[in-house]
C-alpha positions in Angstrom: 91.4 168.0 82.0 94.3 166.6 84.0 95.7 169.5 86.3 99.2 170.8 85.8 100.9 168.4 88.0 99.3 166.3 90.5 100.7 164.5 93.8 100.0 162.2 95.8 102.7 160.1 99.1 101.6 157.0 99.6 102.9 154.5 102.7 105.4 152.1 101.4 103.2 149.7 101.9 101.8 146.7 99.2 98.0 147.0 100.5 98.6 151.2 98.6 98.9 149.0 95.2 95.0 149.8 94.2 95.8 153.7 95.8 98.0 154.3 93.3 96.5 152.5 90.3 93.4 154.4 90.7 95.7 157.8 91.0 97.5 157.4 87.6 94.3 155.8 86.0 92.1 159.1 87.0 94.9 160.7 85.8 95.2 159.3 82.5 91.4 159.4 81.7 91.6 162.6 82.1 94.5 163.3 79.9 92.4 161.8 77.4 94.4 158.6 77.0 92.4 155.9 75.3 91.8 152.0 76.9 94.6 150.4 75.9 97.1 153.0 76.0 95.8 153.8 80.0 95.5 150.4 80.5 99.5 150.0 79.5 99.9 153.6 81.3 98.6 152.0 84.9 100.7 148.9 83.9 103.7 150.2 83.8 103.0 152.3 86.7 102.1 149.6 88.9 105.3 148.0 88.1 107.2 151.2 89.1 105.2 151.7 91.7 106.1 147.7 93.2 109.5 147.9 92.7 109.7 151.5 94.8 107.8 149.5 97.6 109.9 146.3 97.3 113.6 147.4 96.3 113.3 151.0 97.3 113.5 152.9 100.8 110.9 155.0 101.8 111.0 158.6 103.5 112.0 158.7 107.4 107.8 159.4 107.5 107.8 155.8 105.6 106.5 157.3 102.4 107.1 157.1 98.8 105.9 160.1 96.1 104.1 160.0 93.1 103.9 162.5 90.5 101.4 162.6 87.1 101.3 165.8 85.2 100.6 166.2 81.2 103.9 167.9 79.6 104.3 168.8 75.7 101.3 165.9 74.4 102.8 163.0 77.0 101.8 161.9 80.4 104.2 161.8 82.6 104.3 159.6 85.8 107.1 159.9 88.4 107.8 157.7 91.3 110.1 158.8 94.1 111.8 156.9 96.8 114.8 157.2 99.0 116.6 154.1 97.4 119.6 153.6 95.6 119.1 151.7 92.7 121.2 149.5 91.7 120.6 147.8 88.0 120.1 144.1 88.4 121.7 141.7 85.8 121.3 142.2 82.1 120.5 138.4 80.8 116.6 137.7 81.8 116.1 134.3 82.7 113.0 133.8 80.8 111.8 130.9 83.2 112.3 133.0 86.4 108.9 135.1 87.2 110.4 138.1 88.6 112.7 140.4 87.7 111.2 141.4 84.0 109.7 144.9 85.6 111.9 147.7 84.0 111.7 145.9 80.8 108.0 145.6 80.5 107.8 149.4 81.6 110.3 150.0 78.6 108.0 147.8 76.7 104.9 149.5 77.0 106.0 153.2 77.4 107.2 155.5 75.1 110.1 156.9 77.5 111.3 155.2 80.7 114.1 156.5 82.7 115.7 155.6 85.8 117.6 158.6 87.9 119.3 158.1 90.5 121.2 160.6 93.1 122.0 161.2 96.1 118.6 161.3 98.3 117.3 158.3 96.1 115.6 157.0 93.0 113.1 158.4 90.5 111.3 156.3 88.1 110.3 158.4 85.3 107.1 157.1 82.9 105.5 158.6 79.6 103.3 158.0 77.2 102.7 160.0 74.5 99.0 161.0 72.9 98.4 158.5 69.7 98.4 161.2 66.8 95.2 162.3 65.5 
């Protein structure tokens, strides 16, 4: 059973990539999530977790933050840097390759949400348990 809330700071670094997909996916087996729905879970969460590396700033320690916990039937996955986000433009070029990240995270999750404030940028994840 997936513990309250779990964290974990990770270097800012693209080589932590397979760190934090192995993080969220532990985390989502144990929440009970089933193959595809993990699979879209650690997706989504790589995404999040590329962008913070690429776009965002870490801590002065050169960190980012991750946070999983299970809240009211959802999993809930967090990524924190010291960024400020700014939204990129809304027309998708559908030849380019890059910049399709938030929307496949919207895409695959049942909530995604974007906070920003004054000490940075939190990428908020969650996916819902299928109904039994």
């Amino acid at each position: 059973m997936l513990a309250c809330r779990e964290q974990l700071e990770l270097k800012a670094e693209p080589r932590q990539l397979a760190t934090a997909r192995r993080f969220v996916d532990g985390a989502a087996a144990r929440f009970g999530l089933e193959d595809q729905d993990r699979h879209d879970f650690t997706f989504a969460v790589n995404e999040a977790v590329s962008n913070a590396i690429e776009h965002g700033d870490p801590s002065p320690d050169g960190t980012i933050r991750l946070h999983v916990a299970a809240e009211d039937g959802a999993l809930v996955f967090e990524v924190e840097d010291h960024g400020t986000f700014a939204p990129g433009p809304a027309v998708i070029d559908p030849l380019n390759e890059r910049g399709r990240g938030l929307a496949l995270m919207a895409a695959t999750m049942d909530e995604m949400d974007v906070r920003r404030s004054a000490t940075g940028t939190v990428v908020r994840l969650c996916k819902r348990r299928p109904a039994a």
